[in-house]
C-alpha positions as CSV (number, residue, x, y, z in Angstrom):
1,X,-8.2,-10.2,-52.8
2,X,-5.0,-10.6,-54.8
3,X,-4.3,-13.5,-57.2
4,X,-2.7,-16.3,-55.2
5,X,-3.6,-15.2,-51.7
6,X,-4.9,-17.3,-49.0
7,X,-8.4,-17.3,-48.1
8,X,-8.7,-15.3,-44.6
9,X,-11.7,-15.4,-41.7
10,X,-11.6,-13.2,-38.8
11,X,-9.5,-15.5,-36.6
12,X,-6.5,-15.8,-39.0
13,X,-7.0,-12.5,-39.7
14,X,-6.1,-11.9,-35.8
15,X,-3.5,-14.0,-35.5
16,X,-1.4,-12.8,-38.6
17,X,-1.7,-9.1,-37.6
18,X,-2.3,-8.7,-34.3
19,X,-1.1,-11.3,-31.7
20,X,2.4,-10.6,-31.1
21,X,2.4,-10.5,-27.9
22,X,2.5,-13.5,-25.1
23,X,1.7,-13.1,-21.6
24,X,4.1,-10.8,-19.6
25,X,4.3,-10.0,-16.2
26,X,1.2,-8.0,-16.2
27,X,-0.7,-10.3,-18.6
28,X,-2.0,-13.7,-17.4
29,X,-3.6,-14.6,-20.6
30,X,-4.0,-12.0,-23.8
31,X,-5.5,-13.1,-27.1
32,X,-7.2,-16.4,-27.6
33,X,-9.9,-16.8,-25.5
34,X,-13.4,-15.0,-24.4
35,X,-11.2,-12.7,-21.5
36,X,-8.2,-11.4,-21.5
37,X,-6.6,-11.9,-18.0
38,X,-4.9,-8.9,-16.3
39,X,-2.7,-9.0,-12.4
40,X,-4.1,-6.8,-10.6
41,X,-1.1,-4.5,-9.2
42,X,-0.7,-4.0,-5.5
43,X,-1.9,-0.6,-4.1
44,X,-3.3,0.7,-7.7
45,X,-6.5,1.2,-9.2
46,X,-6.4,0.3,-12.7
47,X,-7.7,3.2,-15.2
48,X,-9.8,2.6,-18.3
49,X,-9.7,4.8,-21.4
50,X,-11.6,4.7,-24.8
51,X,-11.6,6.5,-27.9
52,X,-13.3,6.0,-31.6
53,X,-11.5,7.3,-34.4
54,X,-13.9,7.0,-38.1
55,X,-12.2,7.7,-41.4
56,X,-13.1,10.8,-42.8
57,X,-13.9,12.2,-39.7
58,X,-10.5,11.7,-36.8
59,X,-7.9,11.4,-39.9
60,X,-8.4,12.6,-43.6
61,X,-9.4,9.7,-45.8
62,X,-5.8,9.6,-46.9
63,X,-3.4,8.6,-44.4
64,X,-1.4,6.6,-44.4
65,X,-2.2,3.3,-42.7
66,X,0.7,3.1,-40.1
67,X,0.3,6.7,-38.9
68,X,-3.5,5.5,-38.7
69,X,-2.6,2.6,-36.3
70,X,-0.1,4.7,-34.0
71,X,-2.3,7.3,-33.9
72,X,-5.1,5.0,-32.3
73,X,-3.6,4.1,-29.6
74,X,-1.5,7.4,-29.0
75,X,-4.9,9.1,-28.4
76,X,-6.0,6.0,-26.1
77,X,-2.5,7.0,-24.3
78,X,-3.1,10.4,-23.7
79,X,-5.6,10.1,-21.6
80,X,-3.9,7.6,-19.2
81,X,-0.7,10.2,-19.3
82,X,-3.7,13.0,-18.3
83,X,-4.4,10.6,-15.2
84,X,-0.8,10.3,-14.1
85,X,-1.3,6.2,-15.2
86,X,1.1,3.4,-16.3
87,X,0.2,1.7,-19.4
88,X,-0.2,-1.6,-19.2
89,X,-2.4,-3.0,-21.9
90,X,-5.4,-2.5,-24.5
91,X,-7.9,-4.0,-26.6
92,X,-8.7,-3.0,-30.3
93,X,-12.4,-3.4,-31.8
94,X,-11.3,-2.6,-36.0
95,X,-13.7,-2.2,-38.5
96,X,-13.0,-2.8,-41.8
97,X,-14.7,-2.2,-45.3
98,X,-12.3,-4.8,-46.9
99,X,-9.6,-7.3,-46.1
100,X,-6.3,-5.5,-47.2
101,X,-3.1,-7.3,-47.2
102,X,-0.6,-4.6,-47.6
103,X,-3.1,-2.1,-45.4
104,X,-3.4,-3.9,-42.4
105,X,-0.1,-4.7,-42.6
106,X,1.2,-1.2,-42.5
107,X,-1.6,-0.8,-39.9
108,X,-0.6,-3.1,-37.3
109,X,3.5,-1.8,-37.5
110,X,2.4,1.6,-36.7
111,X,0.0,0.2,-34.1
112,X,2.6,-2.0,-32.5
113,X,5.4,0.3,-32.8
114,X,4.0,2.7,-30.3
115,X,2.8,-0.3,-28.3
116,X,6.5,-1.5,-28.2
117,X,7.3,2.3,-27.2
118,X,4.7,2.6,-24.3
119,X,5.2,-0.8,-23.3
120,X,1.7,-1.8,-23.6
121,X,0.1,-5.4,-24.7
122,X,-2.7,-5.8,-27.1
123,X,-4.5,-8.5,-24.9
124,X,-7.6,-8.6,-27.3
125,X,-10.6,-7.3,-29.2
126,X,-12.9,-7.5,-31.9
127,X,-13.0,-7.3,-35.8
128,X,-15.8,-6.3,-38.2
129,X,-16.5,-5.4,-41.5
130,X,-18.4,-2.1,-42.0
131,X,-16.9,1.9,-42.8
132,X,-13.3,1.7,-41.7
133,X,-13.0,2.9,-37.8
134,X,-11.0,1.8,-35.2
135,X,-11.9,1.9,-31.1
136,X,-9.2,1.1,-28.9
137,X,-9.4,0.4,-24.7
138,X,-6.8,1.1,-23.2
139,X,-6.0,-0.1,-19.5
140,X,-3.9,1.4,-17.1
141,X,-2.9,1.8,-13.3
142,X,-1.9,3.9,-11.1
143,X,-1.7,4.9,-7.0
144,X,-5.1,5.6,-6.1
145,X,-3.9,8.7,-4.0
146,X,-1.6,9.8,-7.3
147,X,-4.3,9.8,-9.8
148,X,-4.5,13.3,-11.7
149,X,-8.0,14.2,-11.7
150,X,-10.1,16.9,-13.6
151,X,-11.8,18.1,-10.0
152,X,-8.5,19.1,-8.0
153,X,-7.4,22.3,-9.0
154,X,-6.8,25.4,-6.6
155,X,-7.3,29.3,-6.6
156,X,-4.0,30.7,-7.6
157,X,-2.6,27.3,-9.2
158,X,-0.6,28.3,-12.3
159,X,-2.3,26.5,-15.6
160,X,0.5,25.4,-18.1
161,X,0.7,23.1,-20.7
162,X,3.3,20.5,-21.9
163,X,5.1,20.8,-25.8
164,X,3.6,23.3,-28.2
165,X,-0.1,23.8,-29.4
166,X,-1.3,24.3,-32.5
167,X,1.1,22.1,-35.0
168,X,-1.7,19.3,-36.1
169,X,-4.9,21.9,-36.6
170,X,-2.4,24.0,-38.9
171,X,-1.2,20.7,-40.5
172,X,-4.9,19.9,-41.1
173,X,-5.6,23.3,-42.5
174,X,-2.6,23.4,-45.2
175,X,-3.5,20.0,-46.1
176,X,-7.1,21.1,-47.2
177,X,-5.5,24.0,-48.8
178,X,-5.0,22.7,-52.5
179,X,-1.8,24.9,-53.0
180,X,-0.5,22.8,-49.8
181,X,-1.2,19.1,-50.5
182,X,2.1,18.3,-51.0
183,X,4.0,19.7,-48.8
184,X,8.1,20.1,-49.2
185,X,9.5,21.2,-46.7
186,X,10.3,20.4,-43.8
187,X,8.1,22.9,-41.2
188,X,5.3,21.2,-43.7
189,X,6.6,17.5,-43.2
190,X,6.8,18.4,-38.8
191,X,3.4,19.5,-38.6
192,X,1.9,17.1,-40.4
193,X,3.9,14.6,-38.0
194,X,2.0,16.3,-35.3
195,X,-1.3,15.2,-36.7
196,X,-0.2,11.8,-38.1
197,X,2.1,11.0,-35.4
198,X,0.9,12.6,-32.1
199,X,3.2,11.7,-28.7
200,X,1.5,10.8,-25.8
201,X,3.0,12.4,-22.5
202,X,3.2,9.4,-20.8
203,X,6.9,10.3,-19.0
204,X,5.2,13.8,-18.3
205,X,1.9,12.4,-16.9
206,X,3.6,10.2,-14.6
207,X,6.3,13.2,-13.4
208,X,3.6,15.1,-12.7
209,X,1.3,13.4,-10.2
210,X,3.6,14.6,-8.3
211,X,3.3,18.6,-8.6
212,X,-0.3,19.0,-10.2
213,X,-3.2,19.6,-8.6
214,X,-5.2,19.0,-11.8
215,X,-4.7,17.7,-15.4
216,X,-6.6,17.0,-18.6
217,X,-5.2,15.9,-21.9
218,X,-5.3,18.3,-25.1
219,X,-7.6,16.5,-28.1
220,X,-10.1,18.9,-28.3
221,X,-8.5,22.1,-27.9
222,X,-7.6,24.0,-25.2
223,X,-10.7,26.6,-25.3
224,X,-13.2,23.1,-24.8
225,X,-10.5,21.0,-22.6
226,X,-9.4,23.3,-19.9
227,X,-13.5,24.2,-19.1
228,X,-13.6,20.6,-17.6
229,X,-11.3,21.2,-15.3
230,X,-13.1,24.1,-14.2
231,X,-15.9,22.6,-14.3
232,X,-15.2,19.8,-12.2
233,X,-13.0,22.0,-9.6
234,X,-15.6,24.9,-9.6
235,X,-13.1,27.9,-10.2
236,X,-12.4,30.1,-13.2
237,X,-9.0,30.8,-14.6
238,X,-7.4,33.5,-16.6
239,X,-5.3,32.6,-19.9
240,X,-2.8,35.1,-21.4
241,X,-3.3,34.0,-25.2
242,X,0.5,35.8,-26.0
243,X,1.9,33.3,-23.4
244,X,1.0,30.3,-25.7
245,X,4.2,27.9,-26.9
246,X,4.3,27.4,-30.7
247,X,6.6,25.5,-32.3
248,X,9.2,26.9,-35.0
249,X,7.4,25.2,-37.6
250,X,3.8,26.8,-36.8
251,X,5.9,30.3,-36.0
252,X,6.9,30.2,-39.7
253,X,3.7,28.9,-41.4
254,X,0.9,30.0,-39.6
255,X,-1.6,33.3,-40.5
256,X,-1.2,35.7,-37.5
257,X,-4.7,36.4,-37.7
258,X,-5.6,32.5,-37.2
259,X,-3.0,31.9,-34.3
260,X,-5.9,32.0,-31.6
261,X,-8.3,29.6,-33.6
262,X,-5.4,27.4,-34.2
263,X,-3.9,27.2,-31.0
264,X,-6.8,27.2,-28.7
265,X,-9.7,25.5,-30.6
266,X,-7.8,23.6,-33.2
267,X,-7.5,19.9,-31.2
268,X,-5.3,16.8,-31.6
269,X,-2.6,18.8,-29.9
270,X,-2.5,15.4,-27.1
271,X,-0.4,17.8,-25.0
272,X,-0.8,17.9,-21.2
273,X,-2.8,20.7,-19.8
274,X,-2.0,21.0,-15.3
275,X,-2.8,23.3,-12.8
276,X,0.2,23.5,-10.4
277,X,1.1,25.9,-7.4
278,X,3.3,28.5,-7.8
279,X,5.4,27.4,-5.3
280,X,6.4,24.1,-6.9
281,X,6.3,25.3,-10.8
282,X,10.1,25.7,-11.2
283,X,10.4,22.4,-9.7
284,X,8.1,20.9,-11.9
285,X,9.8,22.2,-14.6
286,X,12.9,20.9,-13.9
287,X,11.7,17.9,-13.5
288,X,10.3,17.5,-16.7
289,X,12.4,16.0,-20.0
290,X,10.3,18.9,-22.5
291,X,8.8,22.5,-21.9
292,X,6.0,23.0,-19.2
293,X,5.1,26.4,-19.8
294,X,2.7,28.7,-17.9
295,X,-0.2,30.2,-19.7
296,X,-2.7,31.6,-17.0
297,X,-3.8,30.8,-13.2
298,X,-6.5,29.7,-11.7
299,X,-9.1,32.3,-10.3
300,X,-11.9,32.6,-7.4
301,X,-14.4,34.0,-10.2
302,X,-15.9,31.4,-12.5
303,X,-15.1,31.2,-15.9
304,X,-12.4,31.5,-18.6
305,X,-11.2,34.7,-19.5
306,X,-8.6,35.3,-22.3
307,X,-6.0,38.7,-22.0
308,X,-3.4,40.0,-24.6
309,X,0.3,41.0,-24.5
310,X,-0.8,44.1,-22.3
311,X,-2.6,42.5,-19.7
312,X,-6.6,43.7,-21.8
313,X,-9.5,41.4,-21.7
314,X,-10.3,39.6,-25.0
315,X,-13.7,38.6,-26.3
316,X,-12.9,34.9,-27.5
317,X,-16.1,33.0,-29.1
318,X,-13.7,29.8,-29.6
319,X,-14.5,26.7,-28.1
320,X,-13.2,22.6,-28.8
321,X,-14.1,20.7,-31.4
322,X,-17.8,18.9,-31.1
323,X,-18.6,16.0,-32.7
324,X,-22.1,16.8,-32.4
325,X,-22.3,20.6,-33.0
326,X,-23.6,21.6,-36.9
């Protein structure tokens, strides 16, 4: 602790950094007591979300603290975009190795700051010290008979996804890259936004409960993310990897040779991944405010199945990332 600062507890802690908010419309009581309260909205089911990101292990040891706080909840956010749901608040359990004025500072701007974007309400939580990792809930709702599920998708739906793939998995891999540790310009300084600063589709999710049959939300890569959905809806589908969108930036930095791994088995792309009918795609699209782009369709035959620029099978061994798999 610095010369000259205050002796902090947990509590203070909480209420210098992290209740900004009073009670809204949809909040009937937020931090300050054992429960949060929440309205319950007329005609929706509320959906629940949760995600863990460690140090070392979700974001290199190194980044910067208000990236680390957006990031958190932009992750929490995806999902409720993947389930065509409203934000409407969330709770943060924060672990800390040390109490870090300027830190949790930086922290909590970058936290709130995509809070203020979303409109969502931090309505509670917990704090510890222990390795630095930060779980936030987040709580949604949304039109039971709207909700985008993982189990709804049809033979012949057209599988596309939202945005461009690929940009945080190459930032990650120039970043480990000695040569690339400070990067200059300004395909560099985008991709690592990407990673740092991922935007949850939560205007996309919500515009497309209304055309998709299916959706899932990109953290783990396309390869791992899209077998859910055919999982859950028993079908197969075919991808056509030359069909994939990249961005400018990961057109003019990325290995040809690597575009695949990148693209499809890279993660922490938080782009939206639906299955749509053909009929309605172009009015899909134009619905949307950024690209939907089609990448494959669903098939009869079970599976996933990968094809180049002239319509031949690949063999692709790629699959998501796995916290678990050594």
């Amino acid at each position: 602790m610095a010369e000259g600062e205050s002796v902090i507890n947990e509590f203070t802690l909480i209420r210098r950094y992290f209740a900004r908010v009073s009670e809204t419309a949809d909040v009937a009581l937020g931090i300050g007591d054992d429960c949060a309260l929440l309205r319950p909205i007329a005609g929706c089911v509320a959906a629940l979300t949760t995600d863990t990101l460690v140090a070392g292990r979700h974001f290199p040891i190194e980044t910067a603290a208000h990236a680390i706080g957006w990031k958190a909840l932009a992750v929490n956010l995806s999902d409720l975009a993947a389930m065509g749901a409203e934000p409407q608040a969330f709770l943060l359990a924060l672990t800390l190795p040390e109490f870090d004025a300027s830190w949790l500072e930086q922290f909590a701007d970058g936290l709130h700051a995509l809070a203020r974007d979303a409109g969502i309400h931090l309505i509670g939580g917990d704090t510890t010290r222990g390795p630095l990792a930060i779980t936030i809930t987040a709580i949604g709702q949304v039109p039971e008979a709207l909700a985008l599920r993982r189990s709804g998708a049809q033979v012949g739906d057209v599988v596309c996804v939202t945005g461009t793939l690929g940009d945080a998995a190459l930032a990650l891999q120039l970043l480990q890259t000695p040569d690339s540790m400070h990067p200059t310009t300004d395909a560099h300084r985008q991709l690592r936004a990407r990673l740092d600063y991922p935007t949850p589709r939560l205007a996309a999710g919500l515009c497309l409960r209304e055309f998709a049959t299916a959706a899932i939300d990109l953290s783990d890569g396309l390869a791992g993310d899209i077998g859910h959905i055919l999982a859950a809806s028993n079908v197969g589908a075919e991808i056509a990897v030359q069909d994939l969108p990249m961005s400018p930036a990961f057109a003019q930095q990325h290995a040809p040779s690597q575009r695949l791994q990148l693209q499809v088995a890279g993660g922490d792309d938080y782009e939206l991944c639906v299955c749509i009918p053909p009929q309605r795609l172009r009015e899909a699209q134009a619905a949307l405010a950024l690209a939907l782009t089609p990448i494959g369709r669903i098939t009869a035959a079970p599976g996933l199945r990968w094809f180049d620029a002239s319509g031949h099978s690949m063999t692709v061994e790629l699959s998501g990332y796995d916290h678990f798999k050594f």
